[in-house]
C-alpha positions in Angstrom: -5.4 10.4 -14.5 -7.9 9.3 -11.3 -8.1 11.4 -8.3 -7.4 9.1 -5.3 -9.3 10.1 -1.9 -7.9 10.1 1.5 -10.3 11.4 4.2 -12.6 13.8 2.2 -10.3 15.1 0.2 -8.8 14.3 -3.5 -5.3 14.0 -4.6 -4.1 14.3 -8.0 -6.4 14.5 -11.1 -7.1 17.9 -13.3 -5.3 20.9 -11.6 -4.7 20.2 -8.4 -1.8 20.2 -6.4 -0.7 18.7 -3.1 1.9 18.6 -0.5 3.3 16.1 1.7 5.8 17.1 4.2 7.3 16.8 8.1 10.4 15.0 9.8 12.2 12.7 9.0 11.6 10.9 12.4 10.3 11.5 15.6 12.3 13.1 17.6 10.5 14.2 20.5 6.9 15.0 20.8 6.9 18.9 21.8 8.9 19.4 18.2 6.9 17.3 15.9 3.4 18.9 17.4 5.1 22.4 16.9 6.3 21.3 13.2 2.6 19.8 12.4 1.0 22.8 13.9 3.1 25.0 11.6 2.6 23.2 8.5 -0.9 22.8 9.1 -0.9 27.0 9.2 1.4 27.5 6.1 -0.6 24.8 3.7 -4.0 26.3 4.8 -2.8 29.9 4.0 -1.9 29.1 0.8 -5.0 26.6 0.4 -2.8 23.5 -0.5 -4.1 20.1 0.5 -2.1 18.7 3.2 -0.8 15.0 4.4 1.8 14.8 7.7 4.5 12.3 7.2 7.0 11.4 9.9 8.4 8.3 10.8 8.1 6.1 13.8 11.1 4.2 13.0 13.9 4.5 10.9 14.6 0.8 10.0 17.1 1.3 6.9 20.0 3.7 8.4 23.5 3.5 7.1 24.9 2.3 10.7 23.6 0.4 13.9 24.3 3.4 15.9 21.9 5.9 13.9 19.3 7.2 15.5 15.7 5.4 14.4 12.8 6.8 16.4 10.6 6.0 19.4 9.8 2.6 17.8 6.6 1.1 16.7 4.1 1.1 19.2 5.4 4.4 21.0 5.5 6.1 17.9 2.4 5.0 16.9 0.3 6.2 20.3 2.2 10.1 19.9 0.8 10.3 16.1 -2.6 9.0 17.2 -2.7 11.7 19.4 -1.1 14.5 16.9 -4.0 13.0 14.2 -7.1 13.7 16.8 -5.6 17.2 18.2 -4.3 18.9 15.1 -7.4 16.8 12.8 -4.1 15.9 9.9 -3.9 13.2 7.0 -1.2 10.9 8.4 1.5 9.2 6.4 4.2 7.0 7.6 6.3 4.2 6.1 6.0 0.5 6.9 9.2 -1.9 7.3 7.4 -5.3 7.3 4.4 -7.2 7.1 3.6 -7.3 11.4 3.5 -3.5 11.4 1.1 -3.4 9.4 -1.9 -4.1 11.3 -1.1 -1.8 14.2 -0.1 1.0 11.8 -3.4 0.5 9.5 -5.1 1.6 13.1 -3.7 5.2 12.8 -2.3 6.4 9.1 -4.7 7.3 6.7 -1.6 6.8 4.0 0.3 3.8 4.3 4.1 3.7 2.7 6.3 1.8 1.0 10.0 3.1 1.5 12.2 3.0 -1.5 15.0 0.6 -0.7 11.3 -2.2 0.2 9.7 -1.1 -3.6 9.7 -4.4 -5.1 8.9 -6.4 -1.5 5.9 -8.2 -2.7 4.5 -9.5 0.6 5.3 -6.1 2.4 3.2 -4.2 -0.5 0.6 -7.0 -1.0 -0.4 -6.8 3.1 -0.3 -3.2 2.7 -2.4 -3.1 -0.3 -4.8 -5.3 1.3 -5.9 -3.1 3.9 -7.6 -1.0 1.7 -5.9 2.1 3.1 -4.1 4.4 0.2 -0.7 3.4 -0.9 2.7 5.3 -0.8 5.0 3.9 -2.8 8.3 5.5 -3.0 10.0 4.6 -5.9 13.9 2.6 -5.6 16.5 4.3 -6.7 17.3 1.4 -8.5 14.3 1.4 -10.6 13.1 2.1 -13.7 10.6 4.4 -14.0 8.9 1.9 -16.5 9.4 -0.4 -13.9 7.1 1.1 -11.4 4.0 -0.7 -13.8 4.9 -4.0 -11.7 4.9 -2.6 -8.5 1.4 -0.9 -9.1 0.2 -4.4 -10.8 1.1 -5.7 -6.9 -1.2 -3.5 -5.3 -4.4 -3.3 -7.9 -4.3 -7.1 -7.6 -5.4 -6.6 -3.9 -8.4 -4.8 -5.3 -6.6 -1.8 -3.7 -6.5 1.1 -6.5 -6.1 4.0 -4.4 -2.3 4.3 -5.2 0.6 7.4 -4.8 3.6 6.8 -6.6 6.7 9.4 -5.4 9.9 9.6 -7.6 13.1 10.5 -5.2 15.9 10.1 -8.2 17.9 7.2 -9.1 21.7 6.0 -8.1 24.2 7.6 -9.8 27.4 5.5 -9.1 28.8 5.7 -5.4 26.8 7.7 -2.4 24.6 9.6 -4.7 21.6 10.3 -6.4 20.3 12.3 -10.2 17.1 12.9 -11.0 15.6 12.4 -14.3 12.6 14.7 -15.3 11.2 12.3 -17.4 10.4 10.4 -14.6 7.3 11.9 -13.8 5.3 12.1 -17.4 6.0 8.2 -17.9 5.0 7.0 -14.3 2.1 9.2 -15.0 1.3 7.6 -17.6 0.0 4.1 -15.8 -3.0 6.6 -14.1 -2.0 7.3 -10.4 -0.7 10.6 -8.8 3.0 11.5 -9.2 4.4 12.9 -6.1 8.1 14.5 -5.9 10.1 13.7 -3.3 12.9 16.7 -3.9 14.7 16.5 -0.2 15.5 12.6 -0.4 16.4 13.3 -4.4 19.5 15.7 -3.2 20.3 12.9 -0.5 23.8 11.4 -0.7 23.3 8.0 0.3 25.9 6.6 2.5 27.6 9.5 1.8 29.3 10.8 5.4 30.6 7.7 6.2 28.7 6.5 9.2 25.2 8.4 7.4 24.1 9.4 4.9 24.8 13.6 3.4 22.8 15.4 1.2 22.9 18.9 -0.8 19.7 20.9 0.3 20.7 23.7 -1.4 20.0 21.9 -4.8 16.0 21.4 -3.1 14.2 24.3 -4.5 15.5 24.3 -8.0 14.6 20.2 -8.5 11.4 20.9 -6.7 10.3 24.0 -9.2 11.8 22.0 -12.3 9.6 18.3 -10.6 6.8 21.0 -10.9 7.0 22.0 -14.5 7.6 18.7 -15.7 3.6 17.6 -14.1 4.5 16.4 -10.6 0.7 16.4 -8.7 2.2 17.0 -5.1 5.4 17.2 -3.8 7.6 15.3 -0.7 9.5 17.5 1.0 11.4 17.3 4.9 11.5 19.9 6.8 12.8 20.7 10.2 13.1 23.4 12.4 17.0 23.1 12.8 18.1 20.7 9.8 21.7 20.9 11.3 20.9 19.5 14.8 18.7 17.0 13.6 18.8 13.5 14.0 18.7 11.8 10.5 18.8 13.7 7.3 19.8 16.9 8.6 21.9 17.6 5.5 18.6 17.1 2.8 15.8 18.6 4.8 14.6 21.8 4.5 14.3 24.8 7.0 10.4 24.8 8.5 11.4 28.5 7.8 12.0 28.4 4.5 8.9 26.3 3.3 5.9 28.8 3.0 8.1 30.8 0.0 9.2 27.6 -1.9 5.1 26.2 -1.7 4.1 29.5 -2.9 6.0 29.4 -6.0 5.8 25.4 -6.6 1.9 26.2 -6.6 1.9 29.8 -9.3 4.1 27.0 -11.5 1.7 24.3 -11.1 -1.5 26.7 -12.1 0.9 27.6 -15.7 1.5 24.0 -16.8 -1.5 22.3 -15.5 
């Protein structure tokens, strides 16, 4: 399997191990600089290559009335500023083809939400860039099914590809994750990436938004692990019950350091 490089560092490839992790949104800028700041501390203590990922907006919520972020170009100026302060990889997720170009300006990863996986004009503009490509798998997918999508972007010439597994619909409001997920998307070459908040995510499942089951995170996460996951997606917050979208599948910032050190002693036994 190829390494892919972002910055001047690899991800994926022979034994090592990566996280991405952050808000789910935005929220203000005091919180998200104080979130970035410590996850910059906790992966760097426990020497574990590090991308950012928020999101400026929220395009795909369950009702008109949830909240979505600052909004493109807003959003856009505060991580530019968070990127050249704190010196992070930044990842955030696309909703059509016109973002594209502003948002190529600032993130070093560019992705592809999950309910967008099989937009070909959305993933062929982003592939195009050149910039490295997120693509979260559907939950209506296949994992076989993931060859197409990665066919999309290596057509661009683009092969510097992430492919994150976040489970798959399991009749009404929720979600199951299959471990043998990971070994078979692996198997088309690119780095695997678990996403094990949005996997325990209840879609649709308060009514009005969506619920989730965080207390299911670190078990999928460890068992993502030991199945060959290359880096996992995780949420975090500093008060998962006051936040303003998925509150109920993040994780507590608090309770990250403990759960990274164990993902990584399981990731140095199967590797």
């Amino acid at each position: 399997m190829k390494a892919i490089k972002i910055g001047k560092q690899l991800f994926g490839g022979k034994g090592s191990f990566f996280v991405i992790a952050g808000p789910c949104v935005i929220e203000d800028e005091k919180s998200l600089f104080s979130t970035a700041k410590r996850l910059k501390e906790i992966t760097r203590k426990l020497n574990l290559p590090f991308i950012f990922k928020t999101s400026y907006d929220k395009a795909n919520r369950s009702s008109l009335s949830s909240y979505r972020g600052p909004g493109l170009k807003k959003g856009l100026d505060i991580l530019a500023r968070l990127k050249k302060e704190l010196g992070l990889l930044i990842l955030s997720d696309v909703h059509s083809a016109m973002e594209i170009g502003p948002a190529s300006k600032v993130l070093d990863i560019i992705q592809i939400p999950a309910l967008l996986s099989r937009q070909t004009d959305l993933i062929s503009a982003a592939a195009k860039t050149g910039k490295p490509i997120n693509i979260k798998k559907g939950q209506y997918l296949a994992p076989w099914d993931i060859e197409n999508v990665i066919g999309k972007i290596t057509s661009a010439g683009n092969r510097n590809i992430i492919i994150t597994e976040r489970g798959v619909s399991f009749g009404y409001n929720n979600l199951v994750s299959d471990m043998r997920a990971i070994p078979i998307i692996k198997s088309f070459g690119y780095p695997v990436v678990y996403d094990a908040t949005h996997s325990v995510q209840l879609p649709g499942g308060a009514g009005s938004k969506s619920g989730g089951e965080r207390q299911f995170v670190p078990a999928l996460a460890r068992a993502a692990v030991a199945a060959g996951c290359d880096g996992v997606f995780l949420e975090v917050h500093h008060n998962p019950d006051k936040a303003l979208c998925d509150g109920p599948n993040m994780l507590p910032l608090e309770s990250l350091q403990g759960l990274l050190k164990t993902l990584k002693q399981i990731h140095k036994i199967v590797s």
